[in-house]
C-alpha positions in Angstrom: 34.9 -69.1 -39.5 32.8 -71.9 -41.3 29.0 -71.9 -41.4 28.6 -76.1 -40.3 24.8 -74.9 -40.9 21.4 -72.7 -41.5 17.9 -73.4 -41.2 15.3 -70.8 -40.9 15.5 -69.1 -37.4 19.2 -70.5 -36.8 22.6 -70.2 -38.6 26.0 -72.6 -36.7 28.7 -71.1 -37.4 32.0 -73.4 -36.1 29.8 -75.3 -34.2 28.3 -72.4 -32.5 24.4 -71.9 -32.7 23.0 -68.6 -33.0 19.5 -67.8 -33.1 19.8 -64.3 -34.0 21.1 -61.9 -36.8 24.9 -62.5 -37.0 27.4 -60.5 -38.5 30.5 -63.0 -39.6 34.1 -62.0 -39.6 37.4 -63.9 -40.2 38.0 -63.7 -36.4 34.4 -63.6 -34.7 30.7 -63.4 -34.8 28.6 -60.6 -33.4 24.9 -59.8 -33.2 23.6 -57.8 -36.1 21.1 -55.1 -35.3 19.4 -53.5 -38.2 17.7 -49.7 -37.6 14.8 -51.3 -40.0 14.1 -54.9 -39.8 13.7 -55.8 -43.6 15.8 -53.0 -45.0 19.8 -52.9 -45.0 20.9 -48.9 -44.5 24.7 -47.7 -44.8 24.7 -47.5 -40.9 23.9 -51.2 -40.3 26.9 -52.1 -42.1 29.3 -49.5 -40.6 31.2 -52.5 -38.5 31.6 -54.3 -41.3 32.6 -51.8 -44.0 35.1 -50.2 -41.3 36.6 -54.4 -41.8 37.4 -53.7 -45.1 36.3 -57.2 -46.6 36.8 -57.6 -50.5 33.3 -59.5 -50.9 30.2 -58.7 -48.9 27.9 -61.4 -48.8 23.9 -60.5 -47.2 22.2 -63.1 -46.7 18.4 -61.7 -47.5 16.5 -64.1 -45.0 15.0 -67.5 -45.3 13.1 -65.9 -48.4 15.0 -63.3 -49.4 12.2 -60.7 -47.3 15.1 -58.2 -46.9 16.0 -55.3 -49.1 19.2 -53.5 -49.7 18.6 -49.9 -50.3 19.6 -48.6 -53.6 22.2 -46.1 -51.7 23.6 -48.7 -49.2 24.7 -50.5 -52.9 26.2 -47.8 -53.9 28.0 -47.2 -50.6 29.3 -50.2 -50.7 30.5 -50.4 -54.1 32.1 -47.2 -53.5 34.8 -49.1 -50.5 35.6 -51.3 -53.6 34.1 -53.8 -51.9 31.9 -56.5 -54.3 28.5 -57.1 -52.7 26.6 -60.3 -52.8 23.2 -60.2 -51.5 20.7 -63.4 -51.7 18.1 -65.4 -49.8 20.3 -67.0 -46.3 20.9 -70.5 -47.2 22.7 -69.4 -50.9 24.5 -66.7 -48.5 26.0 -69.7 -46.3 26.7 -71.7 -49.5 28.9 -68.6 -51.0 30.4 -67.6 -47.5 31.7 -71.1 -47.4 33.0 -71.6 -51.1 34.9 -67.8 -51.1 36.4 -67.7 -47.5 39.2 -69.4 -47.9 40.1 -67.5 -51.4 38.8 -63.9 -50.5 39.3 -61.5 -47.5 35.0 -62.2 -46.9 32.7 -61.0 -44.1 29.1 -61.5 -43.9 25.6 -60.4 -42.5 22.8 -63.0 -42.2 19.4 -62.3 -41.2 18.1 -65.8 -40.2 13.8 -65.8 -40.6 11.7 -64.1 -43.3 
């Protein structure tokens, strides 16, 4: 997968548009639902965790509005898995630079 592009509200990823949350794997993209809009919990990254990625990159939003909880860090970091979490358009910048070097999947909230 390559992001071709984000802007705020809408993220293409291999010259697919999505104007929703996305989730990114090597192999697809699917909708990401968070239980709290602005706030990442363990349970909204079961899918990806359960993927096993080496790097996980968040992107925060348009202006980095959302959080990662203090315990879904140290979940993460846990699986041995390095987390990168910053505002969306950095996010797309690093997903493209370490895909091609690192088992990478990625969550991107695209507004605030």
């Amino acid at each position: 997968m390559k992001i071709d592009s984000y802007r705020f509200g809408e993220i293409v990823i291999n010259g697919k548009r999505y104007s929703h949350d996305v989730m990114v794997f090597p192999a697809c993209v699917t909708r990401w639902w968070r239980k709290t809009g602005h706030e990442v919990a363990v349970a909204d990254l079961n899918e990806i965790i359960a993927a096993g990625p080496e790097i996980l990159i968040i992107g925060t939003g348009a202006y980095g509005a959302v959080r990662i909880l203090p315990e879904t860090e140290s979940f993460v970091a846990s699986k041995g898995i390095k987390l990168i979490a910053v505002p969306s358009q950095q996010a797309c910048e690093r997903y493209n630079e370490l895909r091609s070097k690192h088992q990478v999947a990625a969550a991107f909230h695209l507004t605030c």
